[in-house]
N, C-alpha and C positions, 0 to 999 in steps of 0.2 A: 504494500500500500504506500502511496506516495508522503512524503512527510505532511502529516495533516494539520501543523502545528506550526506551518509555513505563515497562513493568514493571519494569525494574531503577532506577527512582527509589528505594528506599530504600537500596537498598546503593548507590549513589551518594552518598547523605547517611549514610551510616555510614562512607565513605570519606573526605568533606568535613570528616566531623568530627575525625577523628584530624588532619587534613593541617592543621586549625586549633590543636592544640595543640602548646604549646611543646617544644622539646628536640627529641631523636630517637626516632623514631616508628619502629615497625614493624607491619605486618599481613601476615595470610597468606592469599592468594586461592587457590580450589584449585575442581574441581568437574570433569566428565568432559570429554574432549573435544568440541566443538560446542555446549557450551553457553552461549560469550560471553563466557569471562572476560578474552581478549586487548582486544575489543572494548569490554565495561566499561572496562575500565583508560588506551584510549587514550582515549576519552570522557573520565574523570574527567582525564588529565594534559592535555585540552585547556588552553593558554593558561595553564598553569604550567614553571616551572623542569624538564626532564625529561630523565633516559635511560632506554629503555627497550630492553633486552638482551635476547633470547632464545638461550635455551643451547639448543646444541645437539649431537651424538654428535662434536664433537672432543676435543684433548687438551688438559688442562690449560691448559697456554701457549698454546695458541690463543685456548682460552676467554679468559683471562686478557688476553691483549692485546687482542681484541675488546671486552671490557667496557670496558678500558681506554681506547680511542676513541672510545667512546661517552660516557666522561665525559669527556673531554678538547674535544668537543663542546660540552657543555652549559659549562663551565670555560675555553676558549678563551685556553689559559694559548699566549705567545708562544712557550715552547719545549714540546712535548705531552715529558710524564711515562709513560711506556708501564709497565706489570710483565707479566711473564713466569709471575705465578704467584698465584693466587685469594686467600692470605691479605694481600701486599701490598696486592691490587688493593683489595679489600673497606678493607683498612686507608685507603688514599688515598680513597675515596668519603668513610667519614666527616671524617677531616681535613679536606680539601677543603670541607668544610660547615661547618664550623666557624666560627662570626663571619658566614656568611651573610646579610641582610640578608630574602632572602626564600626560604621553607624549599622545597629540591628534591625531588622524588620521582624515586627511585629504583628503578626496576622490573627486580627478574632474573624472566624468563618460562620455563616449564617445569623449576624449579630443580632438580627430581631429576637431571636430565641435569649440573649444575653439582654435585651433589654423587657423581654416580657418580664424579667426576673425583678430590675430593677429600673424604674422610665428615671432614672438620676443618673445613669452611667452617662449619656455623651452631655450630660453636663458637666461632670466629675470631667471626661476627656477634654472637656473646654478651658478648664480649667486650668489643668495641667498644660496643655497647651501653652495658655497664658505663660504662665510661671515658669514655664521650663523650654520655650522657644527656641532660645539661645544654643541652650549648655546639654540639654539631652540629646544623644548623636541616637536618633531612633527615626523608624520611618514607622508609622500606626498604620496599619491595613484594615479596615472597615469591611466585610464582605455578607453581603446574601441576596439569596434568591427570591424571597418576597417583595416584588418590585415598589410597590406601593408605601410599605413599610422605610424600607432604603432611600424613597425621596424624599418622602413625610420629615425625614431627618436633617435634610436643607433648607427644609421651608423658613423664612424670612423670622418666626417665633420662635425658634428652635436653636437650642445650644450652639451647634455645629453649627447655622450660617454662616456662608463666607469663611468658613476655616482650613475646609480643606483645599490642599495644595494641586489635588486634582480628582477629578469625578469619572469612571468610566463605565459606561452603561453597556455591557457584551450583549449583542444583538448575534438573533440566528444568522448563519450564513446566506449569502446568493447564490443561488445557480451556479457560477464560475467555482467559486471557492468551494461548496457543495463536491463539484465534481469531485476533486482532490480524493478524495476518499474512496470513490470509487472509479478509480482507475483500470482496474480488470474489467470493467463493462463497456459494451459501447455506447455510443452517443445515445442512440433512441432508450435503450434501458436508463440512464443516465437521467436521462428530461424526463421520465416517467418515476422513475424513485422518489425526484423531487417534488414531481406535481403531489405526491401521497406523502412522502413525509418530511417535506422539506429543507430547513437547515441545521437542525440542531446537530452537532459534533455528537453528540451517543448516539442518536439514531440512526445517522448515517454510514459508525464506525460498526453498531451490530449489523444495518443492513448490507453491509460489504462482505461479508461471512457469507450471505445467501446469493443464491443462483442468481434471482431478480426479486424483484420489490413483492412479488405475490408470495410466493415463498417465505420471506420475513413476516409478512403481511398475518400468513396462515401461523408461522410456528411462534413470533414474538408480540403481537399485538390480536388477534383473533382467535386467542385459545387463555383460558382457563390460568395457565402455568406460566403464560408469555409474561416475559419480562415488564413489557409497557400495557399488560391487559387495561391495568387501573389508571393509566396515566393521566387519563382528561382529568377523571372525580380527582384525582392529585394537583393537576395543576389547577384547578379552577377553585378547589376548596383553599388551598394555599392562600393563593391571592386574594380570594375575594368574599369569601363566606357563600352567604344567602344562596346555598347550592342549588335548590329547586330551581326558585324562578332560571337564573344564568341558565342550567341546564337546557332547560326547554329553551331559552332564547336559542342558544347557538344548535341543537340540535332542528330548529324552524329555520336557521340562516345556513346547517350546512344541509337540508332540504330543499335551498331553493328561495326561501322566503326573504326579496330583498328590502324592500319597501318596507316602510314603517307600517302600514295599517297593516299587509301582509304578515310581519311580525306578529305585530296584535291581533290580529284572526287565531293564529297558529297557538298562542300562548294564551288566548284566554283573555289578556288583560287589556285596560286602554294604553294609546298613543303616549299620552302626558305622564304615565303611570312607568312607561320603560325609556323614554330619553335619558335620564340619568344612571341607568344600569347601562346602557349601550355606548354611553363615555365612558363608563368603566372597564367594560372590554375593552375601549379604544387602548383606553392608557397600559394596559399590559401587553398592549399590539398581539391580542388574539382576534380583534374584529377592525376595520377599517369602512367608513363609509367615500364610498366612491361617486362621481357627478360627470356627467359627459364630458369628453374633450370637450367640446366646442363651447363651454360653459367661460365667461372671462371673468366671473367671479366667484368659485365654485362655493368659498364658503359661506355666500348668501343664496345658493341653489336650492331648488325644493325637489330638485331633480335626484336626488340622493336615493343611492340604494347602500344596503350593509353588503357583505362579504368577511368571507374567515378570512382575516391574512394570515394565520399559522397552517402551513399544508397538514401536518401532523395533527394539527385539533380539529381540522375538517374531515380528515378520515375515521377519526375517532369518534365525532360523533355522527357520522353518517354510516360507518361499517361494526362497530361496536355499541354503542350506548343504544342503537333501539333494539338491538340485538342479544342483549348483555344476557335475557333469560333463556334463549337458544342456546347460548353457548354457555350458561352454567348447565343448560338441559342434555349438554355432550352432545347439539347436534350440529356441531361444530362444519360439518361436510356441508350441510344445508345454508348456512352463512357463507360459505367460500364459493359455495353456485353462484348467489349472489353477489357476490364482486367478482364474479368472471362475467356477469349478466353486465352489471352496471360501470365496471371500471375504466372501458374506455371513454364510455360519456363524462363521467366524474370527473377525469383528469384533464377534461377540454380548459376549466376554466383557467386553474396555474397553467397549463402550457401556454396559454395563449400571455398569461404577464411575460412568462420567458421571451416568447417572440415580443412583445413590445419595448421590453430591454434591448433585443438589440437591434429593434427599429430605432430608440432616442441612441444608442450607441453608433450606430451607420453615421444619423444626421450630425452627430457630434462630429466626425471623424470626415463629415463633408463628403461624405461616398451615395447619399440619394441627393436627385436630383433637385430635391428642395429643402432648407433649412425648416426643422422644426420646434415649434418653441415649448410644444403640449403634446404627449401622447399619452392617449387614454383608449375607452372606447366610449360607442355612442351608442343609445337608447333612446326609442320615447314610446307612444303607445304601439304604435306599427312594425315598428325595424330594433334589431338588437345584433350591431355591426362590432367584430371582434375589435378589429384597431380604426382608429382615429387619430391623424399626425394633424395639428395645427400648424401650418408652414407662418414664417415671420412675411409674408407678404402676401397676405389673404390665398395661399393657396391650401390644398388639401391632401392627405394622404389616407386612402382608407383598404383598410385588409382584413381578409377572412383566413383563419389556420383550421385545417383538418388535419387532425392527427389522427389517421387511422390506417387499416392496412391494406387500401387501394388507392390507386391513382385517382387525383382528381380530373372533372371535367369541365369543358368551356361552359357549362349551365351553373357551375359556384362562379363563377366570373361573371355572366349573364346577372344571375341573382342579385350578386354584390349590386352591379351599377345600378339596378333596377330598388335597392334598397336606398341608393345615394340618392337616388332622385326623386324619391320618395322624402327622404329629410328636405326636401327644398332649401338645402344651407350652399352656397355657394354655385348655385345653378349656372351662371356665366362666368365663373371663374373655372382658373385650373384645377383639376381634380387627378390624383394618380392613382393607381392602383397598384396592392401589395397581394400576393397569394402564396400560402405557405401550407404545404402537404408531407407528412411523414414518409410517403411512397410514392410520390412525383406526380406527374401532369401527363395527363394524354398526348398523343401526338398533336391532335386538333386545335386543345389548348395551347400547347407550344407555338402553334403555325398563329392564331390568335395576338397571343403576346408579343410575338415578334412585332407585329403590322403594328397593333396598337400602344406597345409600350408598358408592358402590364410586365410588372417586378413579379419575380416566380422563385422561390426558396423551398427546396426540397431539402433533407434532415441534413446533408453535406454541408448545403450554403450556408445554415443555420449555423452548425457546429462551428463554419468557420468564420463566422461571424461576431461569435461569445471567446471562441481562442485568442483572435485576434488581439 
């Protein structure tokens, strides 16, 4: 497997570089769980001064003495200094650094479990901060996976504003970096792994083990015993409590339901009653609300639909969660019919973000024929058009992707223009066309494109388009 640990070079060196400056240092490492932030961090404390603590659901004095051996460790003082309680302990970490010669890092991991214990600790840190700026040669590592928890810590009331030295928020991988991992597969399995379980560094490093994505799919996620059976109910309760309602949200949004009443049909409740649960998906970037290209001020649009942006929590609750008594009922065979039924339509939708990546990637790099400034897709009550390019000089760019396993014909070409002229958006201006097929284009199509000018990406062009 290719080194997969390649992509987190720059938060590497935004680590390195605080860990270079004088005094006492603090950062806050946070981002969902499975995404690497334990794994970064023991990377970065390779072959430095280090303790590195992970709290966990005990009490206070436990925590507290635990940390406390853990510097006593790195310190190797002949009689160990034990405390019984979080604001001693934290106080003895910076003393102890004090006069150092060469500066320690200091890692608490999953710190909301450290402050459920005691909500005084990143004041007690602030504290200390103050007082010991200077003269403690110490770098504080702040880490966890509870997103919400981990901001809540910056906000403008809170001890820690403005203190730390640096914030990084580890976000799932892209497509490009995704691939990394699975470098024994080719491109089309590749773009399909990710449409289903997107970017998180463990799900991609278990599904490299497997043939293809069905295969993990069957032994690690849609079975009983599989590693990520429970994963949704995990990440969602983590973050965000009030598990029913959420549930049924995102299982109505990875059904389909994008629109807000359609929500509210699907879940029972009003309108007014789930806007602020659906910013809350926002903020843990498990749900995104999306508005047509062609929108110039999207976020006064009423055009908005939802969408799961985690590929991973879309399959989960669209292949597992309604399924969850089937397959405690062992009928495990009867669930996997159904994602042979359903999985290539499923994976329409991530694929098609892939191709829009590197349609704004092409126009970046000045290789289509027109500069654009917006690429999205476009809806409204009649037409539901995959890409939509905003050119910087009122022209347009719009495209349809079939990922399937025949060639396309001149009638999705037909279709398309006959849906553009349907939006009545730029009728005398220029208009291009993009067409993007897993398994190619007919001869007729080909003879088509040529006369007309119609952009044609079959899985090749594509691949070589995202290498690039």
């Amino acid at each position: 497997m290719t080194n997969t640990f390649l992509n987190r070079n720059e938060d590497l060196k935004a680590l390195e570089d605080i860990y270079q400056r004088p005094g006492a240092q603090l950062a806050i490492v946070y981002g969902r769980r499975r995404v690497g932030k334990t794994r970064l961090l023991l990377r970065f404390t390779e072959g430095k001064p280090h303790v590195f603590y992970t709290g966990i659901k005990k009490t206070e004095t436990q925590q507290a003495l635990e940390f406390s051996e853990e510097m006593e460790k790195l310190l190797g003082h002949a009689t160990p200094v034990l405390f019984d309680n979080w604001r001693d302990a934290i106080g003895y970490a910076f003393e102890s650094c004090v006069g150092r010669p060469e500066k320690a890092v200091v890692v608490i991991d999953e710190f909301p479990e450290v402050q459920e214990e005691n909500r005084s600790v990143p004041g007690e840190i602030s504290s200390r901060l103050d007082r010991y700026s200077a003269e403690a040669n110490l770098m504080l590592v702040l880490c966890g996976s509870a997103v919400r928890q981990m901001e809540q810590l910056l906000e403008g009331r809170e001890p820690l504003y403005l203190r730390q030295s640096l914030t990084l928020r580890l976000r799932p991988f892209g497509f490009e970096q995704a691939s990394l991992f699975m470098d024994g597969w080719d491109f089309t399995k590749r773009v399909e792994a990710y449409a289903v379980i997107g970017g998180m560094p463990m799900y991609l490093s278990e599904a490299a083990q497997h043939r293809d994505v069905k295969e993990f799919l069957a032994e690690k996620v849609i079975n009983p015993r599989g590693l990520f059976f429970t994963e949704g109910l995990t990440i969602v309760g983590q973050e965000l409590g009030d598990v029913p309602l959420l549930f049924g949200l995102l299982e109505a949004i990875a059904g389909g339901a994008g629109k807000l009443s359609e929500i509210s049909n699907a879940v029972g409740k009003k309108s007014v009653d789930l806007s602020a649960r659906l910013k809350r998906l926002e903020a843990v970037d498990l749900v995104k609300r999306e508005v047509p290209a062609t929108e110039d001020k999207p976020e006064k649009s009423k055009r908005g639909r939802y969408v799961i942006k985690d590929n991973f929590i879309r399959s989960w609750f669209r292949f597992v969660y309604p399924y969850s008594g089937l397959i405690d009922a062992g009928m495990h065979a009867e669930v996997m019919r159904k994602v042979d039924t359903d999985l290539s339509t499923f994976i329409g939708q991530p694929v098609e973000d892939i191709v829009r990546q590197a349609v704004a990637k092409e126009s970046a790099r000045g290789k289509l024929p027109i500069l654009l400034s917006r690429v999205g897709r476009y809806w409204d009550k009649a037409s539901d058009i995959d890409i939509c390019g905003a050119g910087t000089e009122g022209e347009y760019l719009w495209g349809e992707c079939k990922w399937r396993n025949r060639k396309i014909g001149v009638d999705v070409y037909y279709a398309l223009k006959e849906k553009v002229r349907n939006t009545r958006i730029n009728i005398d201006g220029v208009n291009l066309y993009l067409l993007c097929s897993k398994s190619g284009f007919s001869d007729k199509l080909r003879e088509v494109a040529d006369a007309e000018g119609v952009i044609l990406w079959d899985a090749d062009r594509l691949e070589k388009t995202l290498s690039e």
